[in-house]
C-alpha positions as CSV (number, residue, x, y, z in Angstrom):
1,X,37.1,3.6,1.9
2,X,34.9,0.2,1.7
3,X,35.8,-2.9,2.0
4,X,34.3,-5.5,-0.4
5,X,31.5,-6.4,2.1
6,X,30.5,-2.9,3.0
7,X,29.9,-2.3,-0.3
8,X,27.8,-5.1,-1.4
9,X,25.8,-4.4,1.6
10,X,25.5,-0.7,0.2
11,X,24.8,-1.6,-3.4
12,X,22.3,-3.9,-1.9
13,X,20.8,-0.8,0.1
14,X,20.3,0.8,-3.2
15,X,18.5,-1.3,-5.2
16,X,15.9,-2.0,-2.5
17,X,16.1,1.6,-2.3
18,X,15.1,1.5,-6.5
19,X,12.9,-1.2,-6.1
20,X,10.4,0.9,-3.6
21,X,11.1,4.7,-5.3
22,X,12.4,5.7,-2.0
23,X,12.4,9.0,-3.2
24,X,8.5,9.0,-4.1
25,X,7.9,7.6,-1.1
26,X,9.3,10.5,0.7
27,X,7.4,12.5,-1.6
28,X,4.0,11.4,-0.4
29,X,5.3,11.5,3.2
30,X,6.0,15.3,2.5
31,X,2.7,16.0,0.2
32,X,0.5,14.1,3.1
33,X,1.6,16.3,6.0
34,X,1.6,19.6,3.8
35,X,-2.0,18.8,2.7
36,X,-2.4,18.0,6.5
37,X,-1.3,21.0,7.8
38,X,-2.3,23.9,5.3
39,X,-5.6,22.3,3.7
40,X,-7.0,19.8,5.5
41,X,-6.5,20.7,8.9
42,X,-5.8,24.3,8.7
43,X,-7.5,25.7,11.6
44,X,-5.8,23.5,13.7
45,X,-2.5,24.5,15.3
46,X,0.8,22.9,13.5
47,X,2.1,21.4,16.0
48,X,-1.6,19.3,17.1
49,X,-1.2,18.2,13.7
50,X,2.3,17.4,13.1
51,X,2.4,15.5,16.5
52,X,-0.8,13.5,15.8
53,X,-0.1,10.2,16.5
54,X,-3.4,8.8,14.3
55,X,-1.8,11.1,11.6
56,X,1.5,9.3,12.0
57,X,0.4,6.0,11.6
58,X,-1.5,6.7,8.7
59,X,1.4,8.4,7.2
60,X,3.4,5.4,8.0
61,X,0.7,2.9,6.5
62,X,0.3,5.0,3.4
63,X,4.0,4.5,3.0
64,X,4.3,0.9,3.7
65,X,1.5,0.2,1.5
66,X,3.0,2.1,-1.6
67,X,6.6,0.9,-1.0
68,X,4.9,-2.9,-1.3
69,X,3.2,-1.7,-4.5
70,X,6.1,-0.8,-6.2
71,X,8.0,-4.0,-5.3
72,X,4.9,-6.1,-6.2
73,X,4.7,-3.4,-9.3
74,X,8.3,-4.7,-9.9
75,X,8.1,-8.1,-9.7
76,X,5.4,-8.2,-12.3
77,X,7.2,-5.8,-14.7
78,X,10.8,-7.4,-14.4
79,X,10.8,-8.5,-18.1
80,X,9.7,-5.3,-19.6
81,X,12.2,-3.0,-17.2
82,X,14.9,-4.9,-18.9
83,X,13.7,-3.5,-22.5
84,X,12.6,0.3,-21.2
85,X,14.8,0.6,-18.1
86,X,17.7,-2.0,-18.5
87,X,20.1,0.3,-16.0
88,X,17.5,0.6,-13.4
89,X,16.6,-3.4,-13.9
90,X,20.3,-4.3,-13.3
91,X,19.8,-2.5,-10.0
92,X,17.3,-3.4,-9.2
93,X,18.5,-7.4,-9.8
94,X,20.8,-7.2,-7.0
95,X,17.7,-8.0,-4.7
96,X,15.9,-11.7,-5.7
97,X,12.7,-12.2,-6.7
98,X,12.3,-14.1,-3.2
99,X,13.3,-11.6,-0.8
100,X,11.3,-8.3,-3.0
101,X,8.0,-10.5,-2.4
102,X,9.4,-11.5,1.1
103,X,9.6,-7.6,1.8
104,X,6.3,-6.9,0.3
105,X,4.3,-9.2,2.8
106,X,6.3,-7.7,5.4
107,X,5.5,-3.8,4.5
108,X,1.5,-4.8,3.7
109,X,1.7,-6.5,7.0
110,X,2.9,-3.5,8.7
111,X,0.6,-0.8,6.9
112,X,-2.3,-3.0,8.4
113,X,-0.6,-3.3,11.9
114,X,0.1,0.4,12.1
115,X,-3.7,1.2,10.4
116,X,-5.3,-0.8,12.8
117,X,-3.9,1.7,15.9
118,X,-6.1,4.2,14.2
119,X,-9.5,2.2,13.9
120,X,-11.3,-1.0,12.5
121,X,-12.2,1.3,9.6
122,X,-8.7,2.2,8.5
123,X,-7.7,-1.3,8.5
124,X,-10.6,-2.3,6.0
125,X,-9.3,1.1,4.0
126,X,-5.8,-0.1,3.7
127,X,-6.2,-3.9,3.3
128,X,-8.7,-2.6,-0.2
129,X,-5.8,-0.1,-0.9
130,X,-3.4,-3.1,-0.9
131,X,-5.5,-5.3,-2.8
132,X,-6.1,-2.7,-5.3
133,X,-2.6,-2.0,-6.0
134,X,-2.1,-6.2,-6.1
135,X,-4.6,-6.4,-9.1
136,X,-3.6,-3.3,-10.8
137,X,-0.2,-4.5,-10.8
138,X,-1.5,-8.0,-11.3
139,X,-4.1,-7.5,-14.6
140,X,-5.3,-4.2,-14.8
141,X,-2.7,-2.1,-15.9
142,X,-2.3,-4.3,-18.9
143,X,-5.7,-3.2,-19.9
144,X,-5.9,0.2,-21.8
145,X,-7.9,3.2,-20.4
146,X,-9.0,1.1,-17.3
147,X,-5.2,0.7,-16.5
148,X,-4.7,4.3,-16.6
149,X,-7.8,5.2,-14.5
150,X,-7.1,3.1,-12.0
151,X,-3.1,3.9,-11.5
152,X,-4.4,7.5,-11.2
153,X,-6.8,6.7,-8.1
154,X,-4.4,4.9,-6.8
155,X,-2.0,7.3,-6.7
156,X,-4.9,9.6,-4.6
157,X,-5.8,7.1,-2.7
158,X,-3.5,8.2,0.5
159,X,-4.7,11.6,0.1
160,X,-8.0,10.4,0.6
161,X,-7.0,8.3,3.6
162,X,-6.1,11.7,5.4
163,X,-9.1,13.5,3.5
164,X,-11.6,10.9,5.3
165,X,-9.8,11.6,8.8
166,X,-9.7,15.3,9.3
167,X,-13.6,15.1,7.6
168,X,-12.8,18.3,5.9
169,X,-16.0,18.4,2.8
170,X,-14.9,22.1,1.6
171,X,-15.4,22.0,-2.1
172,X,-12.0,23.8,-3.0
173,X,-10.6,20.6,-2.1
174,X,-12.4,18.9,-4.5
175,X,-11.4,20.6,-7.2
176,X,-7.7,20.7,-6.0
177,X,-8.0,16.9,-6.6
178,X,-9.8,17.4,-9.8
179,X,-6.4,19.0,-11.0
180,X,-4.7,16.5,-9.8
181,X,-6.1,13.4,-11.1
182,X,-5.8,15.3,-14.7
183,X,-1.9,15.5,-14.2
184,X,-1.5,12.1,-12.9
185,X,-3.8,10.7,-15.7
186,X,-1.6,13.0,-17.8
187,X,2.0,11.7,-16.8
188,X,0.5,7.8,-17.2
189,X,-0.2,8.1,-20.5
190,X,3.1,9.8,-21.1
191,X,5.1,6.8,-19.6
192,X,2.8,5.0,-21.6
193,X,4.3,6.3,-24.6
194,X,7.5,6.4,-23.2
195,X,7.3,2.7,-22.5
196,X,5.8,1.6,-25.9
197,X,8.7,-0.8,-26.8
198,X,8.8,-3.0,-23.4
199,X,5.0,-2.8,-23.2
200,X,4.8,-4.0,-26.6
201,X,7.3,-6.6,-26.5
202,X,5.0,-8.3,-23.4
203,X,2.0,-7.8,-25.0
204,X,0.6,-5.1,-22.8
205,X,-2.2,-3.8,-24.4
206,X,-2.0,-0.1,-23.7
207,X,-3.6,3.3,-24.9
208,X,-0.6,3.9,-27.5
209,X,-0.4,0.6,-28.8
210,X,-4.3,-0.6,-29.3
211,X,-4.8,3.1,-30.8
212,X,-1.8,4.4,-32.0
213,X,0.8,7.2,-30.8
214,X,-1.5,9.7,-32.3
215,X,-4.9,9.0,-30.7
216,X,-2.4,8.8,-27.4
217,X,-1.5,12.8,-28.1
218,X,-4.9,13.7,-28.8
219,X,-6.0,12.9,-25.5
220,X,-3.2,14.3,-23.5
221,X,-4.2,17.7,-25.4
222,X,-7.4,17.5,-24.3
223,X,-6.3,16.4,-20.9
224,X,-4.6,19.1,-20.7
225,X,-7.4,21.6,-22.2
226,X,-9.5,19.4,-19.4
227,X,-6.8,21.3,-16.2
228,X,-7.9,24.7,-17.1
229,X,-11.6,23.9,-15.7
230,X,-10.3,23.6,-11.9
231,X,-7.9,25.9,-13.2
232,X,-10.5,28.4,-13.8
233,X,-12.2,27.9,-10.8
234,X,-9.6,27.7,-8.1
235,X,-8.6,31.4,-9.9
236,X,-11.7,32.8,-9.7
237,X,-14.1,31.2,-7.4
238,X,-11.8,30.0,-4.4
239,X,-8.8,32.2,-2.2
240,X,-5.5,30.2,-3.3
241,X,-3.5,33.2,-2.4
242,X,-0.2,33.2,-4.0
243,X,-0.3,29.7,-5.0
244,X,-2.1,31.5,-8.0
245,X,1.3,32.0,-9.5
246,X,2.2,28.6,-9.6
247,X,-1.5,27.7,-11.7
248,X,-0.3,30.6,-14.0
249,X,3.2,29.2,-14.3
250,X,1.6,25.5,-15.1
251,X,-0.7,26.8,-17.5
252,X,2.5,28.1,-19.1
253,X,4.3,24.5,-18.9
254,X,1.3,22.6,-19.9
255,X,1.4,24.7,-23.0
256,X,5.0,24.0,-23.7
257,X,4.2,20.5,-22.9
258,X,1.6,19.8,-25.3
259,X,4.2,21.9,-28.2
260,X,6.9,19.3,-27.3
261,X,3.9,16.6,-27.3
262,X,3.3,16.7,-31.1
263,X,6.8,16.9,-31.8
264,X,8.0,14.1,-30.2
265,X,8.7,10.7,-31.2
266,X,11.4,9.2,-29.1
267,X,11.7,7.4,-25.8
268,X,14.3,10.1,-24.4
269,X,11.6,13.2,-26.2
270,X,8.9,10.8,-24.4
271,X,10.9,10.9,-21.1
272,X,11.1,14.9,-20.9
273,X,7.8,15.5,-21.6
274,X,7.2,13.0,-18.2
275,X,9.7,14.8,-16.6
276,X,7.6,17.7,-17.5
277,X,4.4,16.4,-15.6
278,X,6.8,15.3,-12.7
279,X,7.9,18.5,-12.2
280,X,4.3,20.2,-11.8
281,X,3.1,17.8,-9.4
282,X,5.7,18.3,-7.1
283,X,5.8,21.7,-7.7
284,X,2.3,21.5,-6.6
285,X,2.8,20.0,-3.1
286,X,5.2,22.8,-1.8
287,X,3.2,25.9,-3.5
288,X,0.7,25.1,-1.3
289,X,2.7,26.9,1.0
290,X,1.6,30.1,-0.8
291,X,-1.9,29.8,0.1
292,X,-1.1,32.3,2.7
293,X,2.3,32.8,3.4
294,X,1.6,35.0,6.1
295,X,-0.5,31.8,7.7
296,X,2.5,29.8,7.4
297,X,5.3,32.4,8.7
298,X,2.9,32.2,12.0
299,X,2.6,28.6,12.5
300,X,6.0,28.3,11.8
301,X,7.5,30.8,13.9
């Protein structure tokens, strides 16, 4: 079906593909205009918001910037891929060293281009954002607990891009993020585990391997003990509609979670109990469709 040139141009396609999680990117595309739509902006009519240029291009920049941080992400962690993700790594070899920093100037360069049609201010945001995934990727995710605080803001950090444009101050949001950042701080430490053997092999001086495996578990139990605060409060003290179910549901899989936690000791028992945490925080974007389901049958038709 392809001759040998089509399909080193395709296999090429892929790894950049791998290199910049295509697929997460397209996540936070997704999770940004949701967020937009139903939280943020929700008095506004959908199609204001979906057609908002300033939106757009923040959208875009957001997904630039993160592409580049994976690459640059990559490029650091090259050596230790080979020990904890040696099928990905081969992938994601296809592309040289040359052209994945080549195509990370490019994207930062972009995100700045496209942040500066919104305002001055958005381009200071983005070139810190940029700069902050550089020296995470660069230092500080070698470092334990400061590694994991940091890759857990960062991962926020185009959520608060939008949060800072619509001005929206309502305290459910707040906690919504709360929740969040305990998830995200939650799945780092997991891959931290997960990871144990590359990290160690290039001397990364992580959470599970300064303090050992079991220190590592007793903090993801009380992480998760920590998700039942906003838990509690988006429950009882805020409308969340029907997105109640999927809190109910998580409080459920963070349970299982935490079972499977103490049990595990393997990179592939390590890898579900990530899968685990990836699961509830996309979950998470599309149930806040069930906020008011009624609200989004409307705007939608």
């Amino acid at each position: 079906m392809f001759n040998r040139k089509q399909k080193h141009i395709l296999l090429k396609f892929f790894s950049m593909f791998s290199v910049v999680r295509g697929y997460n990117v397209l996540m936070v595309v997704v999770a940004q205009y949701v967020t937009a739509v139903y939280i943020l902006a929700h008095d506004k009519p959908i199609r204001q918001v979906i057609f908002d240029e300033n939106l757009l291009m923040l959208v875009l920049a957001s997904s630039a910037t993160i592409a580049g941080g994976y690459i640059i992400n990559n490029f650091y962690d090259s050596e230790k891929d080979l020990i904890n993700r040696p099928q990905k790594s081969m992938l994601d070899r296809l592309i040289s060293q040359n052209t994945k920093l080549s195509f990370y100037f490019v994207l930062n360069l972009l995100a700045v281009i496209m942040a500066s049609y919104v305002s001055f201010k958005a381009v200071v945001f983005f070139s810190l954002y940029i700069f902050g995934i550089w020296l995470y990727s660069h230092k500080l995710k070698k470092l334990p607990f400061v590694g994991n605080v940091i890759s857990a803001i960062l991962t926020i950090v185009p959520f608060f891009a939008i949060f800072i444009y619509y001005k929206n101050f309502e305290h459910v949001i707040f906690v919504h993020a709360t929740y969040l950042i305990l998830i995200v701080s939650m799945r780092e430490l997991t891959k931290d585990l997960e990871n144990i053997t590359g990290d160690l092999a290039q001397n990364y001086k992580t959470i599970p391997i300064v303090y050992g495996e079991h220190y590592s578990k007793i903090m993801l139990t009380v992480l998760a003990l920590l998700t039942l605060v906003p838990t509690y409060f988006l429950l009882t003290r805020y409308d969340v509609g029907h997105m109640t179910l999927f809190f109910y549901f998580t409080m459920v899989l963070l349970a299982v979670f935490v079972w499977l936690l103490w049990r595990s000791k393997t990179k592939k028992q390590y890898l579900i109990l990530h899968n685990i945490l990836k699961f509830i925080i996309v979950s998470g974007v599309f149930s806040v469709l069930l906020i008011d389901v009624d609200v989004v049958l409307n705007r939608l038709f």
